[in-house]
Backbone bond lengths (Angstrom), bond angles and torsions (degrees), N, CA, C in turn:
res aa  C-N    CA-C-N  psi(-1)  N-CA   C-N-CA  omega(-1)  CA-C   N-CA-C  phi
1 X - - - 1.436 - - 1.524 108.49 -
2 X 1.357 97.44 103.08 1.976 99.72 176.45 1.913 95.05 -79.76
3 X 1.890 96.65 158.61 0.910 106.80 158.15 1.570 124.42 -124.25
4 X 1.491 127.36 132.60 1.653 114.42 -160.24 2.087 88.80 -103.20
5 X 1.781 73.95 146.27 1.460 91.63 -170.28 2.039 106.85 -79.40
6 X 1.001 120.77 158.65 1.816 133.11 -172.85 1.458 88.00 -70.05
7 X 1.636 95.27 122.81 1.837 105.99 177.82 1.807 78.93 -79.85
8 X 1.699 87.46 162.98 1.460 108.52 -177.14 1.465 93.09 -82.01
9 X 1.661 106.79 176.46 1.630 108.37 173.26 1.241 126.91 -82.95
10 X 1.184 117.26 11.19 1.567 124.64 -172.22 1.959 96.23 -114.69
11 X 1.005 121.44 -23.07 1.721 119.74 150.79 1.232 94.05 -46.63
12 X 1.437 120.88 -94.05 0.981 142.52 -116.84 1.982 116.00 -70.56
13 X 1.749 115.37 -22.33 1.904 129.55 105.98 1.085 102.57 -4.66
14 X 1.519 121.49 -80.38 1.592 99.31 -150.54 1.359 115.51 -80.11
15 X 1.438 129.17 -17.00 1.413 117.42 -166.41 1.535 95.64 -106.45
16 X 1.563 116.90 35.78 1.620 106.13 155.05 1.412 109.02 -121.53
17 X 1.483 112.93 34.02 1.858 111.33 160.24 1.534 99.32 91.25
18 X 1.277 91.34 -173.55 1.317 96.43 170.93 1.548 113.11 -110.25
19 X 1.270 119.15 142.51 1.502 130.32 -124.73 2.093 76.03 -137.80
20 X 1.628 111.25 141.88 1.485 118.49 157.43 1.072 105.60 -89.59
21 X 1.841 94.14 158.12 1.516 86.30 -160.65 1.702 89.89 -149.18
22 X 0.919 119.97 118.39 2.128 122.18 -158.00 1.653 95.28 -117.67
23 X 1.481 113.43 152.21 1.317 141.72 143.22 1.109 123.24 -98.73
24 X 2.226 114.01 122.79 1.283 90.64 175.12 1.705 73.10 -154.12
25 X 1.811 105.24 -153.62 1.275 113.31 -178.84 1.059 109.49 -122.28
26 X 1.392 120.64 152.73 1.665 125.61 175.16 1.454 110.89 -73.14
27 X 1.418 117.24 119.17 1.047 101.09 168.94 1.956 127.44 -107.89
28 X 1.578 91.18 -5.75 1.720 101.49 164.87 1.369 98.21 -148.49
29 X 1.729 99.76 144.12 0.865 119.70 -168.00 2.070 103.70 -118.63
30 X 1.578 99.81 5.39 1.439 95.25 -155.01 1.695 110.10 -83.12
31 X 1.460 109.40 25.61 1.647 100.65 -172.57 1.737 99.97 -131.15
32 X 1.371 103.22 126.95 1.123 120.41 178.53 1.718 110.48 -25.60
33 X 1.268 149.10 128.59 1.716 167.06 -178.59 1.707 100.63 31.32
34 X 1.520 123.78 20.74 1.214 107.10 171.29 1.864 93.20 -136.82
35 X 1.307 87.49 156.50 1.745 112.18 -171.88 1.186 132.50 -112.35
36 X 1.487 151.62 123.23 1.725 118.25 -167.85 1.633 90.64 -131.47
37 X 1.800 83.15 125.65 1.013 111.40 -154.57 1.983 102.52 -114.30
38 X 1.346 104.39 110.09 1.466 112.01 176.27 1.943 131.56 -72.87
39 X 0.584 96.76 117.71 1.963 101.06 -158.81 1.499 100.93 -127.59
40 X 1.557 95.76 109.92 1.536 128.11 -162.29 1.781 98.74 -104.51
41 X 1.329 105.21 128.80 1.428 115.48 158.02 1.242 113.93 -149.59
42 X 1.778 114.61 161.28 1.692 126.16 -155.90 1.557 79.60 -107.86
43 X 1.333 100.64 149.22 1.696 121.91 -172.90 1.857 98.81 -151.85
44 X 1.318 94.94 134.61 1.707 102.96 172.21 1.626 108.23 -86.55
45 X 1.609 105.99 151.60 1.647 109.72 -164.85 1.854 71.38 -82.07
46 X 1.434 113.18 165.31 1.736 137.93 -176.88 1.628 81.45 -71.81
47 X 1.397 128.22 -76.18 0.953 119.35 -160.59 1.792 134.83 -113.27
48 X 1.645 113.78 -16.59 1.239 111.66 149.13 1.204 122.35 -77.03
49 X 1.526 133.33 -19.25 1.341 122.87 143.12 1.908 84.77 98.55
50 X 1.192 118.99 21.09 1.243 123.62 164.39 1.716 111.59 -70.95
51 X 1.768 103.18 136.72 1.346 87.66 150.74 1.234 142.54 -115.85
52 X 1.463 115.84 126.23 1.444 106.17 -153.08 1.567 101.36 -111.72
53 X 1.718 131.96 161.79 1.117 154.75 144.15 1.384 138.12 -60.85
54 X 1.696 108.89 72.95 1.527 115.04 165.34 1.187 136.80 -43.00
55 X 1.188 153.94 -165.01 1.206 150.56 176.92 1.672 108.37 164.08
56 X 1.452 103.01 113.48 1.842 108.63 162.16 1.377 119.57 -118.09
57 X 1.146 129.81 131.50 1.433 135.38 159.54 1.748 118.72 -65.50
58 X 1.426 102.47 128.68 1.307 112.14 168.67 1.421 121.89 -144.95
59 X 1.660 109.12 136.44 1.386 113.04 -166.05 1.206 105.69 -91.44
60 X 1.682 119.42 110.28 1.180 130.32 165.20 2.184 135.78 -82.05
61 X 0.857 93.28 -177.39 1.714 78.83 -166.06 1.753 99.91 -126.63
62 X 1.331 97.71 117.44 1.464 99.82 -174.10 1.766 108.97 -112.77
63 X 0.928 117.18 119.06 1.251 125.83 -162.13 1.874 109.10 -57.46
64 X 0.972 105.18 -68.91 1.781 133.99 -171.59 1.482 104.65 -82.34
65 X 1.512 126.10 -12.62 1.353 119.67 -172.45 1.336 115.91 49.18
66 X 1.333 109.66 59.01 1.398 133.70 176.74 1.335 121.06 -65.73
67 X 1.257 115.92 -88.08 1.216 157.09 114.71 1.749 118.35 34.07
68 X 1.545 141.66 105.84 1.100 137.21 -153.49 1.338 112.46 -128.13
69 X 1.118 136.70 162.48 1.321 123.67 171.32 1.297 105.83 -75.52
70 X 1.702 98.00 150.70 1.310 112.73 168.78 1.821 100.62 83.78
71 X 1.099 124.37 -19.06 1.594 111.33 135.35 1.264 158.83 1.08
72 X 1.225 153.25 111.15 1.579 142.45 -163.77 1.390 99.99 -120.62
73 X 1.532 118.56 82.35 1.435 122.77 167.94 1.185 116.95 -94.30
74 X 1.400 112.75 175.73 1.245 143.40 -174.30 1.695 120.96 -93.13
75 X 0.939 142.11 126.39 1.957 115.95 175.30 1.780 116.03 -166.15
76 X 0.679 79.46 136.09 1.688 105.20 -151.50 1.824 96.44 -79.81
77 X 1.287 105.90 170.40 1.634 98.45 163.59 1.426 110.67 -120.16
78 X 1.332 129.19 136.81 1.213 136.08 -179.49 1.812 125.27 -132.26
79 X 0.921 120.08 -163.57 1.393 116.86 -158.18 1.973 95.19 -77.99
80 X 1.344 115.72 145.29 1.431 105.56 155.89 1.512 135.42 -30.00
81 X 1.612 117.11 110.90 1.510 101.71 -157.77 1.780 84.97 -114.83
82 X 1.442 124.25 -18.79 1.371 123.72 166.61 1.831 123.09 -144.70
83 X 1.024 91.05 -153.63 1.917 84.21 160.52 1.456 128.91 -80.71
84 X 1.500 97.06 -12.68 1.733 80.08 169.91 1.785 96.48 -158.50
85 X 1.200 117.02 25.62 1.484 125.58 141.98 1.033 123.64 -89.79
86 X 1.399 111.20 110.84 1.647 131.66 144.92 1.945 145.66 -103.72
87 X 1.459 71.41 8.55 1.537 91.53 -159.83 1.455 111.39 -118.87
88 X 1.384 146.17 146.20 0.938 123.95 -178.19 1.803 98.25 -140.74
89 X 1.396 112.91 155.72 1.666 109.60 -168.95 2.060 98.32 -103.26
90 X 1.469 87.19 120.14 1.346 95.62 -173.54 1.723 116.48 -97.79
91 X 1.626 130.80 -27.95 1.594 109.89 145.30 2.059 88.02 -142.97
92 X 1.143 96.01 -161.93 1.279 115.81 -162.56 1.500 100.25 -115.47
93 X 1.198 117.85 104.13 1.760 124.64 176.95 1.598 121.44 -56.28
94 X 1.618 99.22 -61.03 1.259 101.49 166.68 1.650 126.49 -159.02
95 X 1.074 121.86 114.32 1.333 130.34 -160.22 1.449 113.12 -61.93
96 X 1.392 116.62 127.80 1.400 118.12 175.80 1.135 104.19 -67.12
97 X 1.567 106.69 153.33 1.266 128.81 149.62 1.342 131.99 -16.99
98 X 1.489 147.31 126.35 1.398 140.16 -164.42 1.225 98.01 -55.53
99 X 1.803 118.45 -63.85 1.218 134.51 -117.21 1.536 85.89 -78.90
100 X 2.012 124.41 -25.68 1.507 106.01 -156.54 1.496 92.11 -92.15
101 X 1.157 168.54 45.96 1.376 165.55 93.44 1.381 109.33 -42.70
102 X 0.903 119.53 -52.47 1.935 122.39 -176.49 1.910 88.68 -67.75
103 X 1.722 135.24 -63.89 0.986 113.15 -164.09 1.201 117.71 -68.55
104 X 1.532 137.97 -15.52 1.519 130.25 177.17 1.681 80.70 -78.72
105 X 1.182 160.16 -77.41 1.058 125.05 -129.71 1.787 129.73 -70.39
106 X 1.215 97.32 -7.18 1.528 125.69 169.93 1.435 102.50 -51.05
């Protein structure tokens, strides 16, 4: 009877595939460890050949309630964690400004 030793956590990444993985911004922060997070990309019109600026919201799952509005995170896709979490925020790109959290809450 062999016994196998605990893969570390950085294995354990690799043997769940390859995983999407989006940049966008927080745009609410008001629900207890989850975040909704807006993720913008440029798309050509089929035939005016415009380029225009999409944008989808997705509710991500932030463990520690890190994470602030107005934020530039990171977020991965992961297993269903509710009804409309699939996503989870894996670090924080770049932290807004103090002052714009105090002015949205005005």
């Amino acid at each position: 009877m062999t016994k196998t030793a605990a893969a570390p956590a950085a294995a354990l990444d690799l043997d769940r595939g390859n995983r999407k993985t989006l940049e966008g911004v927080v745009v609410s922060d008001k629900m207890n460890k989850t975040r909704t997070v807006r993720v913008s990309r440029s798309v050509r019109h089929p035939f005016y050949e415009k380029i225009m600026k999409k944008s989808k919201k997705f509710h991500a799952h932030d463990e520690n309630n890190e994470a602030r509005e107005g934020d530039v995170v990171e977020i991965t896709s992961t297993r269903p964690l509710s009804k409309l979490k699939r996503w989870r925020i894996v670090r924080i790109v770049k932290a807004a400004p103090k002052g714009l959290a105090e002015a949205n809450a005005k």
